[in-house]
C-alpha angles and dihedrals in degrees: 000000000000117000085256101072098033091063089048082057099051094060102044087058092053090049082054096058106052088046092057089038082053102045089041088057093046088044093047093045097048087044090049090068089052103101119224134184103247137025136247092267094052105047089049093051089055096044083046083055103037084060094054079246107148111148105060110090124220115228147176125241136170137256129047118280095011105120116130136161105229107202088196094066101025088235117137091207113209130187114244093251093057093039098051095018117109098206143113089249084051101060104031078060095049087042097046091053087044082058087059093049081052087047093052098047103046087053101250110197096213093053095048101053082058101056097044084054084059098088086045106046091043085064100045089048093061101046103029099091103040080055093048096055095032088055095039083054092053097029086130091052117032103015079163096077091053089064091047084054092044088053099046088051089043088066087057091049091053090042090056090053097048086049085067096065088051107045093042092056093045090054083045091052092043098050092039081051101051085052100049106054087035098243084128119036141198081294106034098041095072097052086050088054088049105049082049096050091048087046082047097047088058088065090051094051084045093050099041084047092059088047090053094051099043088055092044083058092040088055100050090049092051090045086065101050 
C-alpha cells in the first residue's frame, strides 16, 4: 500500500470518527427522552440476577459515556446519567456492560484474549510513542528502534481488533436480553439496538485508525532500507 493512500486513509478515518462521535452523541441524546420503567442501576441489578451473577457491585461514576465493567475490581461503572437515568439509552448501556460481566463469568474466549493483552498493552502504550519518534529522529542510525516501535504499536492494533468480537456480542446479549424479559418492546427495542451499533461503530473507526497508523509506520520503516 504506497504512503499516498495510506494517508487518504488516515483521514478518512479521521472524517469517520467525528461523524459517528457525532451521530452517537445525537442517538444517545434523543434515547435518553424515551421513558422507561427502570434505571440504569436497576436494569443492570436484574440482568445481574437473572445470570446467577452476585458478586460484581453497581456503581455510579462521573462523566458521559464513561461507563465501563472492570473485571479487576468486579464493578459494572456506570455514568450518573445511566445509573440514575430512566431511558431507553440508559438501560441498552447498563445492559450492554452487564453483557461484559456475562461475558466474564461464562468464560468468553474473545474476551479473554483481551484481558490477558491488559498488562501488555498497558506497557506498550506508555512507552510506544516515546520509541516511534525516537526511532523516526534516528531512522539513519538505529532503524532498528523504529521496528521495535512498530512491534510494540502492532499489540494495540491488534488489541483494538480483538476489542470488535467482544463489544458486538455484549451489545447482542444486552439487546436479546431487553426483549426477553419484556423491559424494551416492538417500539423501544430498536432504539436500544441503535444506541449499541452507534456505540459499536466507535470500536471499528478505532480499530481501522490503528491500522492505519501501524501501516503508515511500516511504511516509513520499509521507505529507509
Amino acid at each position: 500500500m504506497s504512503s499516498s493512500t495510506i494517508w487518504i486513509l488516515m483521514i478518512a478515518v479521521m472524517v469517520l470518527s467525528m461523524l459517528v462521535q457525532n451521530v452517537l452523541q445525537r442517538r444517545f441524546n434523543k434515547y435518553s427522552e424515551v421513558p422507561l420503567g427502570m434505571t440504569g442501576s436497576e436494569v443492570a441489578s436484574r440482568m445481574l440476577a437473572a445470570h446467577g451473577i452476585r458478586d460484581v457491585k453497581i456503581v455510579s461514576i462521573p462523566g458521559k459515556l464513561t461507563d465501563h465493567y472492570d473485571p479487576a475490581t468486579r464493578t459494572v461503572n456506570l455514568s450518573e446519567g445511566v445509573y440514575y437515568g430512566r431511558s431507553v439509552a440508559a438501560a441498552a448501556v447498563a445492559a450492554h456492560e452487564c453483557g461484559h460481566v456475562v461475558q466474564h463469568a461464562t468464560g468468553y474466549a474473545p474476551l479473554r484474549m483481551r484481558s490477558a493483552l491488559v498488562p501488555v498493552v498497558s506497557f506498550s502504550n506508555n512507552i510506544v510513542s516515546w520509541v516511534l519518534l525516537a526511532g523516526v529522529l534516528l531512522i539513519n542510525i538505529m532503524p532498528s528502534l523504529l521496528w521495535i516501535g512498530i512491534a510494540l504499536f502492532a499489540l494495540t492494533t491488534l488489541f483494538s481488533f480483538i476489542t470488535l468480537p467482544v463489544e458486538i456480542n455484549a451489545s447482542a446479549r444486552a439487546v436479546s436480553w431487553l426483549e426477553g424479559t419484556g423491559i424494551v418492546n416492538y417500539e423501544t427495542q430498536p432504539m436500544a439496538k441503535d444506541a449499541l451499533k452507534w456505540a459499536a461503530y466507535t470500536y471499528v473507526i478505532a480499530a481501522i485508525g490503528s491500522l492505519a497508523t501501524l501501516l503508515y509506520y511500516i511504511s516509513l520503516a520499509n521507505r529507509k532500507k
